[in-house]
C-alpha positions in Angstrom: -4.4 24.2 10.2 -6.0 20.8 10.5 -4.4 17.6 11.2 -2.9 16.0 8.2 -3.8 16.3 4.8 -6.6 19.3 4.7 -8.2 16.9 2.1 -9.8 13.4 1.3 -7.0 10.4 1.0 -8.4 9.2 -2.0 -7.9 12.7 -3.8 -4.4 13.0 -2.5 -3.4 9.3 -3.8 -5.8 10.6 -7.4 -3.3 13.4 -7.4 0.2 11.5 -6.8 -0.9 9.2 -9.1 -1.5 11.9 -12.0 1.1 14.0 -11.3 3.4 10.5 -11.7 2.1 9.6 -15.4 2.2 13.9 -16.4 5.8 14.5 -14.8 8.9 13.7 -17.1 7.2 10.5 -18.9 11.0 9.7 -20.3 12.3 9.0 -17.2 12.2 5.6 -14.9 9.6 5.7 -12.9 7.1 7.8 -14.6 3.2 6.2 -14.7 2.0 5.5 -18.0 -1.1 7.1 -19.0 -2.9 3.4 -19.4 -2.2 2.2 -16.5 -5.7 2.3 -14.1 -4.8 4.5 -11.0 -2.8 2.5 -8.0 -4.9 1.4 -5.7 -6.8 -0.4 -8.3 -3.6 -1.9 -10.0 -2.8 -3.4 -6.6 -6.8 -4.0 -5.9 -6.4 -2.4 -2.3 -9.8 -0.6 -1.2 -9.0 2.8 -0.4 -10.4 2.5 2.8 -8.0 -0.3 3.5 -4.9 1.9 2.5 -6.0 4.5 5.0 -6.0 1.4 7.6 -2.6 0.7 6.2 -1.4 4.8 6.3 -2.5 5.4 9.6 -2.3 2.8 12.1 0.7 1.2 10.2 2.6 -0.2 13.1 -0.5 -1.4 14.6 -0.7 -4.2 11.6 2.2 -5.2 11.0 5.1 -7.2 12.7 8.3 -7.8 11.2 7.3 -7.3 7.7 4.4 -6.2 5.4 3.5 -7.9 2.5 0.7 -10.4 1.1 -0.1 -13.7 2.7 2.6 -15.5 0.7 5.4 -13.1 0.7 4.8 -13.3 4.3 4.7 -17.0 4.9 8.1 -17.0 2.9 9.8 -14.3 4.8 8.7 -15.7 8.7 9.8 -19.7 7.3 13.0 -17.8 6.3 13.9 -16.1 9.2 12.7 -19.0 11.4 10.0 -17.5 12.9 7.9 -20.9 14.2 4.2 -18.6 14.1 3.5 -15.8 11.3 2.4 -12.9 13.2 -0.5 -10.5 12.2 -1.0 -12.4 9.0 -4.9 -12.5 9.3 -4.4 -8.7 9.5 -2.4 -8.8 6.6 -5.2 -11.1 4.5 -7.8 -8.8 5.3 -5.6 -5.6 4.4 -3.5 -6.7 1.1 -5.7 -9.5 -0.3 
């Protein structure tokens, strides 16, 4: 058996995302047919999710979010620098 998925991210994440707007549409949570497929409704490049999905705890710090959710959580909790926030730009934006 290979490591991880035995196919492509991209077609994993295509099938998630169909299987959310097929299964049980009346319930909370279900995708709705017009929506475009995640990764373009949160404008991530696919091969930017598999940076996030495999070397997760490589980018990140305290918290993972965009530029400005990020700035607002480290003034919050006090934190004088924002850490990995270039990484986070280049990931999220």
């Amino acid at each position: 058996m290979p490591k991880g998925l035995p196919f492509r991210l991209k077609d994993y994440l295509e099938l998630v995302d169909l299987t959310g707007r097929i299964v049980r549409q009346d319930k909370r949570g279900s995708i709705d047919l017009s929506f475009a497929p995640i990764l373009q409704r949160l404008n991530i490049p696919s091969e930017n999710w598999l940076t996030i999905a495999t070397e997760f705890e490589q980018h990140t710090h305290a918290a993972v979010g965009t530029e400005l959710i990020l700035s607002n959580y480290y003034q919050k909790t006090g934190y004088k620098r924002r850490p990995k926030i270039n990484k986070a730009k280049q990931l999220l934006a």
